[in-house]
C-alpha positions as CSV (number, residue, x, y, z in Angstrom):
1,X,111.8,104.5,108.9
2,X,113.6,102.4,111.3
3,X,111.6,99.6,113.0
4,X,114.0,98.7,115.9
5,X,114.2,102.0,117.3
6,X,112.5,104.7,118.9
7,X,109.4,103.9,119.8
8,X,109.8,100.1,120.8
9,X,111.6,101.3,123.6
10,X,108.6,102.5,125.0
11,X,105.9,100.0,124.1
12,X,105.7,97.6,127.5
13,X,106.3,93.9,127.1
14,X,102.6,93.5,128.6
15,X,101.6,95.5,125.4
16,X,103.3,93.4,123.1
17,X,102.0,90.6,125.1
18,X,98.2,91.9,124.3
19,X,98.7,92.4,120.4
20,X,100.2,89.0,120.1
21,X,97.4,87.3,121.8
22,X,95.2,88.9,119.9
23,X,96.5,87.9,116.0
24,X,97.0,84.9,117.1
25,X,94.3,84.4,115.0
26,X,96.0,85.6,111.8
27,X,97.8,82.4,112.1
28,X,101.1,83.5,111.4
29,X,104.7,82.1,112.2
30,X,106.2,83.6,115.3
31,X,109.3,85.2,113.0
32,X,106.9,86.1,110.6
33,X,105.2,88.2,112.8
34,X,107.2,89.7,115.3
35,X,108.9,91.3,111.8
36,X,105.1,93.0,111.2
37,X,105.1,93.7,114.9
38,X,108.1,95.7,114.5
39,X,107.2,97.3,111.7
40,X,103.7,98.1,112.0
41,X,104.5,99.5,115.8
42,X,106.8,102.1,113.8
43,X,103.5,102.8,111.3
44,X,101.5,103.2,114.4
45,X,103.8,105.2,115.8
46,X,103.8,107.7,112.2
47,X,99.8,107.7,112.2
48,X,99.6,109.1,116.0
49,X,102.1,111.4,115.6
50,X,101.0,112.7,112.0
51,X,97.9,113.6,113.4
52,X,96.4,116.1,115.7
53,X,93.0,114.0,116.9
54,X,90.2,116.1,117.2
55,X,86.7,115.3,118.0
56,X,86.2,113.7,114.3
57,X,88.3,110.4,113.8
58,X,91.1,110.3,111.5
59,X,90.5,108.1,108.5
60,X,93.6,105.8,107.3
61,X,93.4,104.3,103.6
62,X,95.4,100.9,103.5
63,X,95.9,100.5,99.5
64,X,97.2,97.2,98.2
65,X,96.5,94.5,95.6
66,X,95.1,91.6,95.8
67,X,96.9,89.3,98.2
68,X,99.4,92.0,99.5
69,X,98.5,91.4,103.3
70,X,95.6,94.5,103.6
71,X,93.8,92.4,106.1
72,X,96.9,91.4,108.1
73,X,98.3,95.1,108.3
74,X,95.1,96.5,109.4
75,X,94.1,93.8,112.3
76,X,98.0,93.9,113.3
77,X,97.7,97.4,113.3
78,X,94.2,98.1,114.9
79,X,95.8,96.1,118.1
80,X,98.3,98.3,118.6
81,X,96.8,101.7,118.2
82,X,94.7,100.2,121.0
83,X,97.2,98.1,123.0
84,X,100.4,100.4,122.9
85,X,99.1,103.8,121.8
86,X,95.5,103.6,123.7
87,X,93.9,105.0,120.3
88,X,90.3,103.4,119.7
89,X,90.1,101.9,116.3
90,X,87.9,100.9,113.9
91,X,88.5,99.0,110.8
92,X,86.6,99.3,107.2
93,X,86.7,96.9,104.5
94,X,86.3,97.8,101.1
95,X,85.5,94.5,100.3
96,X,82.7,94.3,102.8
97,X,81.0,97.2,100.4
98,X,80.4,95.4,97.3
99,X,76.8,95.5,95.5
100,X,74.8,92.8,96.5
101,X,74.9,89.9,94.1
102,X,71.2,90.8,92.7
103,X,72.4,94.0,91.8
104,X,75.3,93.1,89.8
105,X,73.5,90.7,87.8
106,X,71.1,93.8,86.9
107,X,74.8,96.1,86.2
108,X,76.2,93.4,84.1
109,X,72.5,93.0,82.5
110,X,72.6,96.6,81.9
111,X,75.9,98.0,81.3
112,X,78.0,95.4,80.6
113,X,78.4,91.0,81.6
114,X,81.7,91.5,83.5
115,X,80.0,93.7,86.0
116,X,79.1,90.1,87.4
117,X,82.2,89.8,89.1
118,X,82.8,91.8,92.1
119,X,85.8,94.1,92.4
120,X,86.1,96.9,90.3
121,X,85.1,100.2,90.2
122,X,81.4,100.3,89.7
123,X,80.8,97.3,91.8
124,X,80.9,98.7,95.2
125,X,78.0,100.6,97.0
126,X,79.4,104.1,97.6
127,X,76.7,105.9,99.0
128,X,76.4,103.2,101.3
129,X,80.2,103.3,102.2
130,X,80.5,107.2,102.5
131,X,77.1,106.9,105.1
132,X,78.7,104.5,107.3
133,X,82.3,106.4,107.0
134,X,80.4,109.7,107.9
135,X,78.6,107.8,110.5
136,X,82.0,106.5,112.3
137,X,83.8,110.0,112.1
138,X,80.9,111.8,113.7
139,X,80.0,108.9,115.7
140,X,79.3,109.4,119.8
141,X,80.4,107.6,122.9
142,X,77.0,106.2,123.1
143,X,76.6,105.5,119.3
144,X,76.4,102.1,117.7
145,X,77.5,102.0,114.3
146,X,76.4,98.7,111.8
147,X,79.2,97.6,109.8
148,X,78.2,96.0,106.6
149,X,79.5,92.4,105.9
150,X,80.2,90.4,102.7
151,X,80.2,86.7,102.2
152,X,82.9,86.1,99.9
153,X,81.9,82.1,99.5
154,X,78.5,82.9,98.8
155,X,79.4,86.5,96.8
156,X,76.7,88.1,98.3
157,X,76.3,90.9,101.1
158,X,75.3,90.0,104.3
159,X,71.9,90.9,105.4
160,X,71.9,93.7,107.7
161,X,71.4,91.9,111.1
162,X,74.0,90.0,110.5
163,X,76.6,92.7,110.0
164,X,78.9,93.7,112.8
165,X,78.2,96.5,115.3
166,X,80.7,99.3,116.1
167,X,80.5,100.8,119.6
168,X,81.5,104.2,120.7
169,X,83.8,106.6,118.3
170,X,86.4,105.6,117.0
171,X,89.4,107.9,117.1
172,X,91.1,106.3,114.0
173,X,89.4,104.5,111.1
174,X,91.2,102.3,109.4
175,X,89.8,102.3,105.9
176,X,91.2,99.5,103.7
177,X,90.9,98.3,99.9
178,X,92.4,97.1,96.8
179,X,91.7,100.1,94.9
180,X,91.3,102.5,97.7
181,X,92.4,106.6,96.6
182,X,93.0,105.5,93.2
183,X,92.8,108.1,90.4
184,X,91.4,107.3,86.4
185,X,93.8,106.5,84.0
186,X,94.1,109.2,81.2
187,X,91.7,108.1,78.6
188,X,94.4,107.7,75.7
189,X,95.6,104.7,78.2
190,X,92.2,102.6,78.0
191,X,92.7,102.0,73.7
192,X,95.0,98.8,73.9
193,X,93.8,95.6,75.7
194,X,96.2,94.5,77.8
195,X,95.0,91.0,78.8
196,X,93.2,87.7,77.7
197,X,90.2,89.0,79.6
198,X,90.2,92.2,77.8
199,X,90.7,90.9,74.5
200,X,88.2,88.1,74.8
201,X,85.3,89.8,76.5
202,X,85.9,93.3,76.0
203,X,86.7,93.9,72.5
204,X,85.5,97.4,71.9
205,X,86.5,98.6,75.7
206,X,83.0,99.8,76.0
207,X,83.5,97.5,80.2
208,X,87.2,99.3,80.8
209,X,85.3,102.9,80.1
210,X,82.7,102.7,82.4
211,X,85.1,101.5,85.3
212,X,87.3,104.6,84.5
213,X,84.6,106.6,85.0
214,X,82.9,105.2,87.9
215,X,86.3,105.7,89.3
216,X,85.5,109.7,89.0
217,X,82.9,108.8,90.9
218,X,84.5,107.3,93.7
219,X,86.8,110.1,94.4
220,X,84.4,111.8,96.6
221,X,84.7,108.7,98.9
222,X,88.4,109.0,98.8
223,X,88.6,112.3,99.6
224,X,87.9,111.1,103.3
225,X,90.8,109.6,103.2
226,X,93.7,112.2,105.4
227,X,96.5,109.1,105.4
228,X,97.6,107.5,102.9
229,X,99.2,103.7,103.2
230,X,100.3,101.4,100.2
231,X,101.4,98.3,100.4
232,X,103.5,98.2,97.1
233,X,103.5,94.8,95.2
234,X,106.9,94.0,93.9
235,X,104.9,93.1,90.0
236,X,101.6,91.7,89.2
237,X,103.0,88.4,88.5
238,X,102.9,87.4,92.3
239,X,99.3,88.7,92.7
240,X,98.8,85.4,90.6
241,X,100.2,83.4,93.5
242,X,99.3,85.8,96.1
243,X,95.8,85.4,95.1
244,X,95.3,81.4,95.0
245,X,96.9,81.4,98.5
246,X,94.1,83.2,100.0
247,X,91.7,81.2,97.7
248,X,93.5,78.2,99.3
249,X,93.1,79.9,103.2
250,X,89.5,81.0,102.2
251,X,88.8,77.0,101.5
252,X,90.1,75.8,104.4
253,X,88.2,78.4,106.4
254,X,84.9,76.8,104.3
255,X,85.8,73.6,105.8
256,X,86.4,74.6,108.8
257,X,82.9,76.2,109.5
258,X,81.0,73.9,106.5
259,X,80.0,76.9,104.8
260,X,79.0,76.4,101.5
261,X,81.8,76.9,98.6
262,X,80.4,77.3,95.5
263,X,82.0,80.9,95.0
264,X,85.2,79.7,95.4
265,X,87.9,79.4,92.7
266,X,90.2,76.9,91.3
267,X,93.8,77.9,89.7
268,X,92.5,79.0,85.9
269,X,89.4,80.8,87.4
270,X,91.7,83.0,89.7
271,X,94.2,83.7,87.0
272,X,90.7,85.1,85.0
273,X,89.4,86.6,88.0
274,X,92.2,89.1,88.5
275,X,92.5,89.8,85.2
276,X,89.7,92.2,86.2
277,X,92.3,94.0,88.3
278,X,95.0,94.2,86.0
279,X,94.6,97.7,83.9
280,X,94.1,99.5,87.1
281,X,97.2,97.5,89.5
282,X,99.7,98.1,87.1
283,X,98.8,101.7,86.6
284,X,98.6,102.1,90.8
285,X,101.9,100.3,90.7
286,X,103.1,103.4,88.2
287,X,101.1,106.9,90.0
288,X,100.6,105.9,93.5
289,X,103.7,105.6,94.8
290,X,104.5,109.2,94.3
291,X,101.8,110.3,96.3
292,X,101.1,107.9,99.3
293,X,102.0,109.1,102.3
294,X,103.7,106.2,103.1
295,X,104.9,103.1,101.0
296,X,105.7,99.5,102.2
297,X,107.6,97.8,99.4
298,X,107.2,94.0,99.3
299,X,109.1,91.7,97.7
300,X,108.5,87.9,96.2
301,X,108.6,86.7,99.5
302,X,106.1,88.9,100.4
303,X,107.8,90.5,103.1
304,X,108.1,94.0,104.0
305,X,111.7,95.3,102.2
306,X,111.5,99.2,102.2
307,X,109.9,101.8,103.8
308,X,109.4,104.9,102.3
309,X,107.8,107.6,103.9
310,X,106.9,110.4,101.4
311,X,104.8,112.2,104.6
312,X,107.1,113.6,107.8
């Protein structure tokens, strides 16, 4: 896919004017940016013309690993689907679905203690997730949709009234996650620790079994998903330094607003937290490729290298 031609030519500079205005708040150098803007126009571009809107909205899964720059791709491109394709979007956070911290304490009570820790499969509300997916595709021009909110400094959910509200129908969803459309490993694979974590707290794999098969479980949520986008880490290595960057933004944020802080994480508790995440990234990194519909490969810089399109 080539991100200086075609389309560009016919996105106005008032357009481009509009997008940049609006990530502004993303904070990010000019070059830096205008490199996603180019990109992310083409990928804009690829979603409108893959799909034939009807009155349902089209649901797009943004996969990536922690740290890859989710967030980023889907603001950048919810601004122009609107801006330079006039498509109405609408964006959904995995992260924003988690249990509430009550009810994880009961999971990891019950099941097993690493269940405390938000992230994996088994610690996300589905039902809740599918209803307000359901809700956004078959949504009305009058209909006002709540979108659930998590507190990641307090790791709690949001109460309801202070989630955000969704107006109208969407006619593109933008649906992303960490683990979103991910498929269980074959069961042979879940024998071996393969990490401190594992080893320490997880001896007899008894937690890395039940996340599997929760996993089954969420594939009736995935199976909403029609387009498939992953943002391809280049090794889990840099999710390490990936991930204490936006620990590091997320602190600054807390200061910013004096929010309380004391879910945040210094350098050895990120390097445990994802730890959690480790068995299932490096076996994304190995099957998903394959099958996304479209891959952007990163590398150490973390900047958009390749772009492989696996879906005309």
């Amino acid at each position: 896919m080539d991100a200086t031609r075609g389309v560009l030519a016919t996105v106005s500079e008032r357009d481009f004017i509009k997008v940049r205005e609006c990530c502004k708040s993303l904070r990010l150098d000019e070059d830096v940016f205008l490199n996603l803007y180019r990109i992310y126009l083409q990928v804009a571009a690829w979603i409108v013309q893959s799909k034939n809107l009807t009155q349902n909205a089209d649901i797009v899964g943004i996969n990536g690993a922690q740290g890859t720059g989710k967030t980023t791709a889907a603001f950048i491109l919810k601004n122009i689907l609107e801006y330079c394709f006039d498509r109405k979007t609408c964006i959904l956070s995995l992260d924003d679905l988690y249990l509430t911290r009550r009810q994880r304490a009961e999971l990891a009570r019950k099941v097993h203690p690493l269940l405390v820790t938000r992230g994996v499969p088994g610690t996300h509300d589905i039902g809740l997730t599918i209803e307000v997916l359901s809700g956004l595709k078959n949504a009305g021009d009058g209909t006002k949709t709540r979108i659930p909110s998590f507190d990641k400094a307090n790791d709690d959910r949001r109460r309801p009234e202070q989630w955000g509200i969704y107006s109208g129908k969407p006619d593109i969803i933008l649906f992303e996650g960490w683990c979103v459309s991910a498929v269980p490993q074959p069961k042979d694979d879940l024998q071996q620790a393969i990490n401190q974590l594992e080893r320490l707290n997880d001896h007899d794999g008894a937690w890395r079994q039940y996340v599997n098969e929760q996993l089954t479980e969420y594939q009736s949520l995935f199976d909403l998903v029609e387009l498939l986008i992953m943002l391809k880490v280049p090794g889990f290595k840099q999710l390490y330094e990936w991930r204490l960057l936006q620990e590091r933004k997320l602190q600054q944020d807390v200061e910013i607003n004096h929010a309380t802080s004391r879910a945040l994480m210094d350098e050895e508790q990120v390097k445990w937290f994802i730890e959690h995440f480790e068995r299932l990234t490096r076996w994304m990194l190995d099957e998903m490729p394959a099958r996304a519909d479209l891959v952007l490969a990163l590398n150490p810089d973390h900047q958009i290298k390749e772009v492989i399109l696996n879906r005309a």
